[in-house]
C-alpha positions as CSV (number, residue, x, y, z in Angstrom):
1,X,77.8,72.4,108.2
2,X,81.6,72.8,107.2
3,X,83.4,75.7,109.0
4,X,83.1,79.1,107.6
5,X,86.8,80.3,106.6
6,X,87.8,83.8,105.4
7,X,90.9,85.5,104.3
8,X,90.9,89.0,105.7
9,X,93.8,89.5,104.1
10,X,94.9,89.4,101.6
11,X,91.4,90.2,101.4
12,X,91.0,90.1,97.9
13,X,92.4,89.3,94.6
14,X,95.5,92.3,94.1
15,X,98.7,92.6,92.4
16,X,102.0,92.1,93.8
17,X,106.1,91.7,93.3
18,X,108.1,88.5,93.0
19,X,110.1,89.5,96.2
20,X,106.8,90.7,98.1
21,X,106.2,89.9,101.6
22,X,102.2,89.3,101.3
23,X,100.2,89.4,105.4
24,X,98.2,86.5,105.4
25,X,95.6,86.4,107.8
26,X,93.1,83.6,108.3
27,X,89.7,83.2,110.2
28,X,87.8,79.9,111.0
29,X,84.4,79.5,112.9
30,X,82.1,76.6,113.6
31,X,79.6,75.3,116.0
32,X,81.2,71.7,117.0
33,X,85.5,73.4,117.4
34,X,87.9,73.9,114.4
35,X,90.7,71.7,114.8
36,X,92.3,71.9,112.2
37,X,93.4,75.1,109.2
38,X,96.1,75.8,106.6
39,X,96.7,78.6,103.9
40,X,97.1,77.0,100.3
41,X,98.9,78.1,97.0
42,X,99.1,77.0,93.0
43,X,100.4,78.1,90.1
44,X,97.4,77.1,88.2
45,X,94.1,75.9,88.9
46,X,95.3,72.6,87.4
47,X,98.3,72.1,89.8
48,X,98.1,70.2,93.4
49,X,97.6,73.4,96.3
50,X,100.4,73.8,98.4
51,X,99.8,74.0,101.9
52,X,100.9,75.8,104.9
53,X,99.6,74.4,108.7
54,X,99.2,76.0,111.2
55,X,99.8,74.9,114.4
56,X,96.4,72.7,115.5
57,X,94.6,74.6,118.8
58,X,95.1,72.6,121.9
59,X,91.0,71.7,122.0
60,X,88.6,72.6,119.1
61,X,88.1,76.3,119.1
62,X,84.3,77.9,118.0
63,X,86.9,80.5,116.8
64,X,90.3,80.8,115.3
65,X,92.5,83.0,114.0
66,X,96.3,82.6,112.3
67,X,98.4,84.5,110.5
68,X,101.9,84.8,109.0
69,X,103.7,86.8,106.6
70,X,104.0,85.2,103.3
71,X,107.9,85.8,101.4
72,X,107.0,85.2,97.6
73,X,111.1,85.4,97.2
74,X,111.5,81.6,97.2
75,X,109.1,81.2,94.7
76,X,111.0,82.7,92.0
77,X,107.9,84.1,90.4
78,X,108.3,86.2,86.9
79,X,105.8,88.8,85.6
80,X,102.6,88.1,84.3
81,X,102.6,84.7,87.1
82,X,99.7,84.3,89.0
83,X,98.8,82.3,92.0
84,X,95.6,81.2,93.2
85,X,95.4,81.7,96.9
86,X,92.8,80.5,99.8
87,X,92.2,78.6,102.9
88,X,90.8,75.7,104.2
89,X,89.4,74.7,108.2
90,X,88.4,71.1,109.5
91,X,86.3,70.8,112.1
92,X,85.4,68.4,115.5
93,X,82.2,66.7,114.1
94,X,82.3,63.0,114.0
95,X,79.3,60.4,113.9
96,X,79.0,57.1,113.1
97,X,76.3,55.8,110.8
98,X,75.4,53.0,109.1
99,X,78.6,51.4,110.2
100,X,80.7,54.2,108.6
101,X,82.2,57.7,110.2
102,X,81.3,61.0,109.0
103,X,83.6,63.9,109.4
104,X,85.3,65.9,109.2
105,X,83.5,69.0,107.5
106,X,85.7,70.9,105.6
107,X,85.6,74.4,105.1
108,X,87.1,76.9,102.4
109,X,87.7,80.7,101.6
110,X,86.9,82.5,98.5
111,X,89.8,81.9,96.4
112,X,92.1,84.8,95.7
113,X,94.3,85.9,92.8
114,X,98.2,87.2,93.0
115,X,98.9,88.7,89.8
116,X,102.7,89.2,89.9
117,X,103.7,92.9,88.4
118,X,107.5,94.2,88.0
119,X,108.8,97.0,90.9
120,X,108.4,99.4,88.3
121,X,105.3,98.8,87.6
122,X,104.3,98.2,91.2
123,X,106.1,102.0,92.0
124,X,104.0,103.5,88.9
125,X,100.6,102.3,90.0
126,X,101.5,103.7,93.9
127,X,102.4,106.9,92.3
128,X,99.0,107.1,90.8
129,X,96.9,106.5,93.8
130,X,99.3,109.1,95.6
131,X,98.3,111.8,93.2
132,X,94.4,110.6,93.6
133,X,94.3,110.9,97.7
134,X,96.6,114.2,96.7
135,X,93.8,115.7,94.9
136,X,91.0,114.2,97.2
137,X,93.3,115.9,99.9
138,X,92.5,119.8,97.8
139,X,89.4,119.2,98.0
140,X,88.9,118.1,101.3
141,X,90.4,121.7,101.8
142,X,88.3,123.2,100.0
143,X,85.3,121.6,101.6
144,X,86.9,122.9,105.0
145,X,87.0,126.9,103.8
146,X,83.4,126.4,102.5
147,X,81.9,125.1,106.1
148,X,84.2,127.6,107.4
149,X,82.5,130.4,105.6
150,X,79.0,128.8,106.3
151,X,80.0,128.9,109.9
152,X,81.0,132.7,109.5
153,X,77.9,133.7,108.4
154,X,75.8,132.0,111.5
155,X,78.3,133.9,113.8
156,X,77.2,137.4,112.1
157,X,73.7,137.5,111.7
158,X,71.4,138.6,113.8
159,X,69.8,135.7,115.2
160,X,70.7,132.2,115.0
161,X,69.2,129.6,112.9
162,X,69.2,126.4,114.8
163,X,68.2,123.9,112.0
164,X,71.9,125.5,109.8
165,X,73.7,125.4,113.1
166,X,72.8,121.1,112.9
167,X,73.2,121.1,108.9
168,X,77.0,123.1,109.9
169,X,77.8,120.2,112.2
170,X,77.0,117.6,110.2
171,X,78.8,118.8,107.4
172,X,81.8,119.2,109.6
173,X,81.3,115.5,111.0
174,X,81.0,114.3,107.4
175,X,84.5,116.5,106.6
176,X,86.1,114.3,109.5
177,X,85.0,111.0,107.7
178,X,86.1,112.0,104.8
179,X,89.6,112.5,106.5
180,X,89.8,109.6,108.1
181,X,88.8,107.6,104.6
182,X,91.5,109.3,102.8
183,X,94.1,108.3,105.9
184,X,93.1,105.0,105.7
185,X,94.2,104.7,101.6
186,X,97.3,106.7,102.6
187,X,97.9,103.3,104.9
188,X,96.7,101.3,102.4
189,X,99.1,102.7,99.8
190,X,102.0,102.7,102.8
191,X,101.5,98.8,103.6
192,X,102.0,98.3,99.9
193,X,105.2,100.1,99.3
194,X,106.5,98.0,102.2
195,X,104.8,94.8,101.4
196,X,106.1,94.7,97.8
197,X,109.4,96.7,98.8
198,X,109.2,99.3,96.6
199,X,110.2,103.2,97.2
200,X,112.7,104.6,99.5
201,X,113.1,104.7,103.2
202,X,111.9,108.9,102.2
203,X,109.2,107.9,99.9
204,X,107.9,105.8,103.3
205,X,108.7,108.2,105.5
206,X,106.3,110.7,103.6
207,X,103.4,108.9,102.9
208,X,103.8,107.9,106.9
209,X,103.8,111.9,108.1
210,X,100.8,112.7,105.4
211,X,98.5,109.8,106.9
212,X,99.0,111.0,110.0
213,X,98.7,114.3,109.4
214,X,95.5,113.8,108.2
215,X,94.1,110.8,110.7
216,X,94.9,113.3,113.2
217,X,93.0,115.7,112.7
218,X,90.3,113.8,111.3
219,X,90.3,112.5,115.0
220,X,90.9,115.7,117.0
221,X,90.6,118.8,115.6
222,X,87.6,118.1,113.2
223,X,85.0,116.8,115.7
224,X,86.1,119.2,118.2
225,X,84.9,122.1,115.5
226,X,81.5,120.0,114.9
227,X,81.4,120.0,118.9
228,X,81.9,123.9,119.3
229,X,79.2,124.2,116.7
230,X,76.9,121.9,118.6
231,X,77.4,123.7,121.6
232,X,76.7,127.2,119.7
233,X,73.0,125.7,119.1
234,X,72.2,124.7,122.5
235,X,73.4,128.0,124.0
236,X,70.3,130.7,124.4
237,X,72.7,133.4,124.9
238,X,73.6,135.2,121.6
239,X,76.9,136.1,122.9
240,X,78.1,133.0,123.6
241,X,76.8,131.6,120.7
242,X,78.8,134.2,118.5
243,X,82.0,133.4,121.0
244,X,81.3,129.5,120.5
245,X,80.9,129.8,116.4
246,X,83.8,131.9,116.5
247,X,85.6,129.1,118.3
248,X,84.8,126.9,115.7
249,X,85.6,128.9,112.3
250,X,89.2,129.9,113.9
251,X,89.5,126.1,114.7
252,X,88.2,124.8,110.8
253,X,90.9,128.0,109.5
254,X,93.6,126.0,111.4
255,X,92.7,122.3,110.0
256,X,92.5,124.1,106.4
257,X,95.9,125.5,106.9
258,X,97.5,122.1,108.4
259,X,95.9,120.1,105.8
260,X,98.2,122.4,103.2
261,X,100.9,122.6,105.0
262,X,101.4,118.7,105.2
263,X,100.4,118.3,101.6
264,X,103.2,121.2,100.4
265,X,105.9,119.1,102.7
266,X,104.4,116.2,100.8
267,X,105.2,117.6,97.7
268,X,108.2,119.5,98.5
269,X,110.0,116.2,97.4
270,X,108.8,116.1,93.9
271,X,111.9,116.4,92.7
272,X,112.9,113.3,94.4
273,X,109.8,111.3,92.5
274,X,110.9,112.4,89.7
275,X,114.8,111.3,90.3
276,X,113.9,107.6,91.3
277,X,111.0,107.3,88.6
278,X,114.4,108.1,85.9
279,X,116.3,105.8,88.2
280,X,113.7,103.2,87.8
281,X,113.2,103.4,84.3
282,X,117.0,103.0,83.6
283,X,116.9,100.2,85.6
284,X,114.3,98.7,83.4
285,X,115.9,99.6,80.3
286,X,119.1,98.1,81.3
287,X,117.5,94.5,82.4
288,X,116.6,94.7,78.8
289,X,119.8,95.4,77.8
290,X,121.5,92.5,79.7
291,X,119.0,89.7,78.6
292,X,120.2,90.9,75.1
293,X,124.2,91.3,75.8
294,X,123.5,87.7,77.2
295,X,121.9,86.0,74.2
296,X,124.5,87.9,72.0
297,X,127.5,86.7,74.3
298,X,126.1,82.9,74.0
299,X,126.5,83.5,70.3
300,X,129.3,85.3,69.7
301,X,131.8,84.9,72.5
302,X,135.1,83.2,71.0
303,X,133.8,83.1,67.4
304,X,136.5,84.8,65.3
305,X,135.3,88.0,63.1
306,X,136.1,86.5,59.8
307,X,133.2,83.9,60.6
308,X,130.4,86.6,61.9
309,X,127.5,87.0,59.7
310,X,126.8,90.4,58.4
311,X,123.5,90.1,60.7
312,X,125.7,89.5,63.7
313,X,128.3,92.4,63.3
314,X,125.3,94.4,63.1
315,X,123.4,93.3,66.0
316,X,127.1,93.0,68.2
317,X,127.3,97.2,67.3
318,X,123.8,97.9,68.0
319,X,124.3,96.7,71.4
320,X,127.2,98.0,71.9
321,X,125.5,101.7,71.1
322,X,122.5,101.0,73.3
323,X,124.9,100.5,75.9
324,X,127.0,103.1,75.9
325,X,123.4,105.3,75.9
326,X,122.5,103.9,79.0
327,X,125.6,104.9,80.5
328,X,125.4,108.6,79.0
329,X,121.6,108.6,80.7
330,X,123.4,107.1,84.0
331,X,125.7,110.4,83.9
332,X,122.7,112.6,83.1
333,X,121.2,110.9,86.5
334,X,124.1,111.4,88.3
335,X,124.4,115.1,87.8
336,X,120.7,115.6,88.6
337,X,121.0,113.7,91.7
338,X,123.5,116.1,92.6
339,X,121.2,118.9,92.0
340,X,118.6,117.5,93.7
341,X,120.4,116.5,96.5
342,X,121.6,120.3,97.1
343,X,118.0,121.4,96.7
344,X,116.8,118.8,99.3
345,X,119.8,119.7,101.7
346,X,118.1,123.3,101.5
347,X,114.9,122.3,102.1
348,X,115.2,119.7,105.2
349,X,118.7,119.2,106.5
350,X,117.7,116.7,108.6
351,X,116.3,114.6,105.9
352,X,119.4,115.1,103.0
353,X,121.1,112.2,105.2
354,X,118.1,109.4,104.2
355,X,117.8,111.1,100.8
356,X,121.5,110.9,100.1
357,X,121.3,107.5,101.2
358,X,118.2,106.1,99.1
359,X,118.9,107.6,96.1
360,X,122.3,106.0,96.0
361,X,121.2,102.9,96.8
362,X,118.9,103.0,94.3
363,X,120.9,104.7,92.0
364,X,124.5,104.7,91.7
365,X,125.1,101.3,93.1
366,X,122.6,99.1,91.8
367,X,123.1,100.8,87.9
368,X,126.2,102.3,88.1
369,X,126.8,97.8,89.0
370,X,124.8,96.7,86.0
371,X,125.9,99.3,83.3
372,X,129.7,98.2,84.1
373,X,128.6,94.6,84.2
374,X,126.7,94.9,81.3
375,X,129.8,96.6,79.4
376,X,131.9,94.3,80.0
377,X,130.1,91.7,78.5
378,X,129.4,93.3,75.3
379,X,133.2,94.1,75.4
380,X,133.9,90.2,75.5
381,X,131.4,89.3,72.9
382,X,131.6,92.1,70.3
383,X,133.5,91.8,67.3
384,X,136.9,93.9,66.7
């Protein structure tokens, strides 16, 4: 049989940037040795694959592994693109028969799709499943003060019930999975933002303390409380049961409280979403605005006035007013950033320095470049 190939990652069909830095990962296994594997790209179904080898293994291998991370920036991929992705292994079997040679077998992956999605979108979709594992995040508090208060009430009755003592730790143990689930989408959604380069070195950092945060004490501090409750069970004396459960509800009060703290730090820098969301909606705008000045610079640029059509003129001053909005909007930004920066500088001193940082970056340089760029086109090509 032909080797059996997989493509842990990208693992599945997903969307990603033109200037994305997509892991690739591949697996090969087979009985006689792999020999042989390469990662493979097209455009279309219709066009010839595009291969990348890897090196061969020094002697067939029953298993292999490779992996390399994949720069889509050469490409020069636009929006809406897609690219079929998958992997292929050869392996050692040869025989002869009937006077001919058999072998190779050839072995393939499922085929994957890349769907190729602007930054902006990208940043808008991440922003989303941020707010999701925020609100999974409540109520994984919630859950936490409810087996709290469960646990509460076995400490103060009068004699213990054994069979709620093992429903209380399993509930906490079930807590702790949940944890560690949500941590793992907080990766997810942190591999992303770096993968496809979008967000700030601040919008990483975040997502990086909040994941964790919570992996942490979905490691630590919640089976240690499912332990002390364990222990509470298997204790005959009544005092030390109440001393063990007590443990335990003081230590689920605590993971309640961190889990809120690290989600108010989380959101104390919502005013910073909201800056570089503007930021990348101007950006957006203004791409649209230079395609435009371009066309109408092709047109217009040395054509006398006298010999513009009225449909011209028209167009040349709309332009001209569509710029000189985006540059009011880029004023508007740069007075909030201000304001925001001052807030953040309140907040966490230690963190204005990477805020101050990111948000010109992604602000005042890259638009305050492209507005003045953009206006001195239209400047050229508009009539007088």
């Amino acid at each position: 049989r032909e080797p059996v190939v997989k493509l842990p990652a990208p693992g599945a069909s997903k969307k990603v940037t033109p200037r994305a830095a997509v892991p690739v990962r591949l697996t090969a296994e087979d009985d006689y040795g792999v020999t042989r594997t390469r990662f493979l790209y097209q455009r279309d179904e219709k066009a010839k694959p595009v291969p990348h080898p890897f090196p061969d293994p020094k002697a067939p291998a029953k298993t292999v592994e490779q992996g390399f991370e994949w720069d889509l920036t050469s490409l020069a991929l636009k929006e809406h693109d897609a690219l079929r992705v998958f992997a292929e292994a050869d392996d050692a079997y040869r025989e002869d028969r009937d006077g001919k040679t058999l072998g190779p077998n050839t072995g393939r992956s499922p085929i994957y799709i890349l769907t190729v999605i602007s930054e902006t979108e990208m940043a808008a979709i991440l922003q989303r499943q941020q707010q999701e594992l925020k609100e999974r995040i409540r109520k994984l508090i919630g859950r936490q003060e409810a087996e709290k208060a469960n646990v509460d009430q076995l400490q103060a009755a009068e004699k213990l019930d054994r069979r709620n003592v093992a429903l209380a730790e399993r509930e906490q143990m079930k807590i702790a999975a949940t944890a560690e689930s949500v941590a793992d989408e907080l990766k997810n959604v942190l591999g992303d933002m770096k993968n496809n380069k979008v967000g700030t070195p601040v919008d990483q950092r975040r997502a990086e303390e909040l994941e964790k945060s919570v992996r942490d004490l979905a490691k630590q501090a919640m089976p240690d409380a499912a332990r002390q409750i364990a222990k509470a069970g298997q204790t005959p004396e009544r005092a030390e049961q109440r001393q063990l459960l007590g443990d335990a509800a003081k230590q689920q009060q605590q993971i309640a409280d961190d889990l809120r703290a690290a989600l108010a730090k989380f959101d104390q820098w919502s005013d910073v979403d909201e800056l570089v969301r503007d930021a990348s909606e101007l950006l957006l705008a203004q791409k649209k605005l230079n395609e435009g000045t371009a066309d109408m610079a092709r047109k217009l640029l040395g054509k006398p006035e006298d010999q513009l059509t009225p449909a011209e003129k028209g167009a040349a001053r709309s332009l001209a007013r569509s710029q000189q909005s985006a540059r009011d909007t880029m004023q508007a930004l740069e007075t909030k950033m201000s304001e925001v920066g001052q807030k953040v500088r309140d907040k966490d001193p230690a963190a204005a320095k990477i805020v101050e940082q990111a948000l010109s970056q992604a602000v005042s340089d890259q638009i305050r470049k492209r507005l003045d760029d953009a206006a001195g086109r239209i400047e050229q090509a508009r009539p007088a």
